[in-house]
N, C-alpha and C positions, 0 to 999 in steps of 0.2 A: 295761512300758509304754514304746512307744517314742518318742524325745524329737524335737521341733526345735529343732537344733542353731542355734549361730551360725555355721557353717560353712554349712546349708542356706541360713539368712536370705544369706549375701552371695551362692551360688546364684541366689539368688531376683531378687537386685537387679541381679544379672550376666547373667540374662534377660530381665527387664526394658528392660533401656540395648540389650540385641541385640535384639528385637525393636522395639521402636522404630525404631532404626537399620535395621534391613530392610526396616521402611517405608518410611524416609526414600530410601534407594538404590535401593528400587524403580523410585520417583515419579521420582526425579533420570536414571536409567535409561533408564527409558519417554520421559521427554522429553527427554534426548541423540536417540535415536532418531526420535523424532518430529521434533526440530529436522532431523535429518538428511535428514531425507525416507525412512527405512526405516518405514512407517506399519503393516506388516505386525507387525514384531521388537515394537514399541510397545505395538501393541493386543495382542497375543498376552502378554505381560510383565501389561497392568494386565490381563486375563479370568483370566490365573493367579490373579492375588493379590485382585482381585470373587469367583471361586469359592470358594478357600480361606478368605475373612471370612466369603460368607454362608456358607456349613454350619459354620464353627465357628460362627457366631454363633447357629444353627440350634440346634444341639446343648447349646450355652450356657444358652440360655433354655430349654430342655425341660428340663436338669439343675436350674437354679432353680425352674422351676414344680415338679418331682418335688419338690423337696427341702422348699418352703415351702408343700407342701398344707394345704388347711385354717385358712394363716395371712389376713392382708388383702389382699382382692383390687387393691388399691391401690397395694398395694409391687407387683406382679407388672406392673401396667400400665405403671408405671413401669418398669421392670426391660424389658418387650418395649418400647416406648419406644425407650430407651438402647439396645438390641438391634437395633431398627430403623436406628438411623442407625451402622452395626457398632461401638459400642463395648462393647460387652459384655466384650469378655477385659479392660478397663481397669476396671470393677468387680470385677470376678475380682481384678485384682491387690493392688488398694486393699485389699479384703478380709484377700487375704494377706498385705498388708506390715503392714496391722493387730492380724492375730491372731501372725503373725511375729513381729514385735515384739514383743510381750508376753510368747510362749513360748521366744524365745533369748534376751533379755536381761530383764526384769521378772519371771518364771517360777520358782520353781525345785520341777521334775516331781518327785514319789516313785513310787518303782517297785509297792512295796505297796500304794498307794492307788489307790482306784477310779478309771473314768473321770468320774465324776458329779463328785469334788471339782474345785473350781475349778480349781488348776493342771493339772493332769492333761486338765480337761478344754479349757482354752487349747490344749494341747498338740494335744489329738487334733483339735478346730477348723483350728489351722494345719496341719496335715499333712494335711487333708481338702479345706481350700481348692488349698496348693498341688499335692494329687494329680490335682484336677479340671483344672487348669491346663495341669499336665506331660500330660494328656491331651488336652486342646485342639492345645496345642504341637504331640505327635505325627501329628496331622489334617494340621495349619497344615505341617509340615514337608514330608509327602509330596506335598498335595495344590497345594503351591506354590513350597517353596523347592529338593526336587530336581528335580521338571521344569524349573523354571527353570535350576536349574545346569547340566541336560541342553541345555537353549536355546543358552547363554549359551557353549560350551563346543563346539556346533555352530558357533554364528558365527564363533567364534575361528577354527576350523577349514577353515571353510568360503571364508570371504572373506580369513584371513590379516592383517586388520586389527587390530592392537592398539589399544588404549588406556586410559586410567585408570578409565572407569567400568564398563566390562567385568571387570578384573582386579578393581573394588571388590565388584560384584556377586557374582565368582565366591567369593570370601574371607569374603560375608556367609553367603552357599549355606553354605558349609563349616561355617560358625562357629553359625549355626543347627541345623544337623543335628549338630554336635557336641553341644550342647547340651542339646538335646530328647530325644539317644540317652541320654546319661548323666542326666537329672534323669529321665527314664522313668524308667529301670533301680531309682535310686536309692528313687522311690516304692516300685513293686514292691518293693523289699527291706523296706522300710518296713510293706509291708501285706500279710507273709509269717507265718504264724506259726514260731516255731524258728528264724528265721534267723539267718544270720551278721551279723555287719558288715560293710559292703562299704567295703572299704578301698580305697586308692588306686592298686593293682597289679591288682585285678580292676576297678575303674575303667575303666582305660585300655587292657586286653584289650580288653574288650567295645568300648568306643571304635576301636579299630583296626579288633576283627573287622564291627562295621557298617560304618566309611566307608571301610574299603579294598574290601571288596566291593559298594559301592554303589558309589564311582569306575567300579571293574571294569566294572560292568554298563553306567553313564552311559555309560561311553569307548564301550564296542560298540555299545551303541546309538544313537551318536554317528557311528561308523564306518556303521553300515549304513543313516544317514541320510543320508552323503554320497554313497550307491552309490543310492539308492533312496529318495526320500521316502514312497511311497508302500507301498512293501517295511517300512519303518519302523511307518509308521501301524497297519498290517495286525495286523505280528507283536504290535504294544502294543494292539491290542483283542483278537488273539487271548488272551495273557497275561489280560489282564482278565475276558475271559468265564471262563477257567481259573479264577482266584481267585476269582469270585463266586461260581462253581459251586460250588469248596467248599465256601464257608461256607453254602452253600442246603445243601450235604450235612450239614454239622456241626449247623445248628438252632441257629444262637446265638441267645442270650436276653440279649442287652446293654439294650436298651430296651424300658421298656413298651407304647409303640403299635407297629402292624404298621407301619406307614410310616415310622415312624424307625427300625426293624428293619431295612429295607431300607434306607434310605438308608444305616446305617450297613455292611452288609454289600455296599452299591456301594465304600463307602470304603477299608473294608477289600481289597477287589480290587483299588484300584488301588496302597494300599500294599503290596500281594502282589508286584507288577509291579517293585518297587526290593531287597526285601528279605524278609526270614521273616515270620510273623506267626503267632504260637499263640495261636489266640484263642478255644481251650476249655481250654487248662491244663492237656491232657493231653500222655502223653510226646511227645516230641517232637525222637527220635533217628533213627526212620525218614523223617519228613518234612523235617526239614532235611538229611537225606545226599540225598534224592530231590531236591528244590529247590535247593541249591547243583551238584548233579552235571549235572541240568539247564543251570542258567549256565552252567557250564564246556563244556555238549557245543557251545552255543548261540553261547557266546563264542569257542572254537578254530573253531566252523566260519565263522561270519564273518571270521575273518582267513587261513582257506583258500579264503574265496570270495571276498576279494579278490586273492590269489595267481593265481585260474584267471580273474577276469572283468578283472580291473585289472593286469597282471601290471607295468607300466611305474609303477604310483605306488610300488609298495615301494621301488624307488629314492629316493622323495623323502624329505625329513630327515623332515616334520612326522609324518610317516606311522610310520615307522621306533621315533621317540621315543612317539607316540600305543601302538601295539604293543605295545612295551619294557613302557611304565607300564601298561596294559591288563592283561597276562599278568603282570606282578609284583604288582599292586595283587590280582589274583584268587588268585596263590599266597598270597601273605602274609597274606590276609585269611581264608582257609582254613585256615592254620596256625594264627590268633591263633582262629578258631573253633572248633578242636579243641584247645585250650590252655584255654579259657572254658570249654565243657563238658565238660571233663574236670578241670579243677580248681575253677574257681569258680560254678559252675552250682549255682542252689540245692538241685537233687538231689542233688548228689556232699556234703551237710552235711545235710541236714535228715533227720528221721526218717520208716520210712514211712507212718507216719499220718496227717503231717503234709505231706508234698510237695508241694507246689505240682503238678507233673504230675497229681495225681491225685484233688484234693480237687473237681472239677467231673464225677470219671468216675462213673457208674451208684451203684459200693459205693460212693461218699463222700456221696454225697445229701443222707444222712441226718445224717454228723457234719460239715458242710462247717466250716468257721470264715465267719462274714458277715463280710466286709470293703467292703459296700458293691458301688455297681456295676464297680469295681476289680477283685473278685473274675472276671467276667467279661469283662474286658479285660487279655489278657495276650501282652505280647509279650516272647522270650526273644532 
């Protein structure tokens, strides 16, 4: 049985105070901008972080009505309510610091005992509350706090203007995606059968190999925003349609209605657009060498098309240093990625019965392990 720790619960508390805070820097953001008279930078900052609440908040409240079928139709009313005016992930957390509490500190789990006895079953409550969470989070991060970083990182760029709530913004970006990438992960480990422990050195692999290659990708697409707004737009719908495509190929079965099936397979596309996403839990050594090789063919040739169409900005500093970090953020995160799935990838430990790659493929059907809808949300 696997436990919530007191190491999780301060996790837990430590994404709490950051999300919060990413509110607060949005808000404070948008209206630097506004005061400025940039009403464009403004509105485009608060339509990120309007879309990114309503569909988590979307998805929030489908997860509670799934979950409290059959109970009082009353709690639910309440529940879309609260959902309507977006606070829903602030129930979600209450939740969690609730049952949290009680399984890291009041708690004490036994390995042999069922999940039905009380502690045990604390346990499994808080690991369930904050897995739905760290899945909200991952929505929340692609669907607003890297495009924004990608915004935020263009202006720098673009107009050369520094200032403190820019650099606050861009450090929130980071600290978010830091966040979401690891307490993902950490679920996943959680709701594996066989697995390892994910200690603190495969931690911060996996940590590197997402936000050094997501930099990578922001920087270039940052770059060919400067050459081209429109050249920009293009290639991110083109990507998008790539992504959804797939997952119209794959047949995920993440939700039970067809409209939330789709919506979440739009989402998933545009998370396709920043980073991997396995989202049938099968192998997944030919498509991530296709999809990182991709960036890299994607990423060299914009810094050869500004060579042949810009040939006078490689001279400039900002250009030169943007580059530099581009093409090292993209090596390095490549390496830390073939370091992660080569050493601490849940295949390179687990049995093959039990894989994760392969407990959603055709022969596993039948023995899958139910881990809930977790099982069909997986990102490596």
């Amino acid at each position: 049985m696997m436990k919530f720790t007191k190491q999780n619960f301060i996790f837990l508390v430590g994404g709490i105070i950051i999300y919060i805070v990413d509110i607060g820097v949005d808000f404070w953001v948008a209206s630097k901008y506004f005061s400025q008279g940039q009403y464009s930078w403004s509105i485009l900052i608060l339509c990120f972080r309007g879309l990114s609440s309503l569909i988590t908040q979307i998805f929030s409240y489908e997860w509670f009505k799934n979950d409290w079928e059959g109970t009082d139709t009353g709690k639910l009313k309440w529940i879309f309510l609260v959902h309507f005016f977006q606070c829903g992930i602030f129930i979600r957390y209450w939740f969690a610091l609730k049952y949290g509490c009680q399984a890291a500190f009041k708690q004490k789990s036994s390995g042999d005992a069922s999940e039905t006895d009380p502690p045990n079953f604390i346990q499994k409550q808080a690991i369930d509350v904050v897995t739905d969470i760290n899945m909200l989070r991952v929505f929340n991060t692609f669907l607003e706090t890297t495009p924004q970083l990608f915004v935020q990182i263009y202006i720098l760029m673009e107009h050369s203007k520094n200032n403190f709530c820019q650099y606050a913004a861009i450090i929130m970006s980071f600290c978010g995606i830091s966040f979401s990438t690891v307490d993902y992960q950490i679920s996943l480990r959680e709701s594996l059968p066989d697995k390892d422990e994910f200690h603190l050195l495969p931690k911060l692999v996996y940590l590197f190999y997402k936000l050094l290659t997501i930099t990578s990708w922001i920087l270039s697409i940052s770059l060919i925003t400067l050459l081209s707004v429109r050249s920009s737009v293009i290639l991110l719908i083109f990507l998008w349609i790539c992504g959804f495509s797939w997952t119209l190929k794959q047949h995920t079965t993440f939700c039970k209605s067809k409209k939330m099936e789709y919506l979440y397979r739009t989402v998933v596309g545009i998370i396709l657009i920043f980073t991997f996403f396995n989202i049938k839990g099968r192998k997944t050594k030919i498509c991530v060498s296709i999809y990182y090789a991709t960036h890299t063919v994607v990423t060299l040739g914009i810094l050869f098309l500004y060579m042949f169409w810009k040939p006078a900005i490689i001279k400039e500093i900002h250009f030169t240093i943007v580059s530099i970090l581009t093409v090292l953020s993209l090596v390095l995160g490549i390496i830390f990625l073939v370091v992660y799935y080569g050493c601490f990838h849940p295949t390179a430990y687990c049995r093959p019965q039990a894989c994760p790659d392969e407990v959603d493929g055709e022969a596993g059907q039948k023995d899958r392990v139910k881990t809930g809808r977790f099982q069909n949300f997986i990102m490596q």
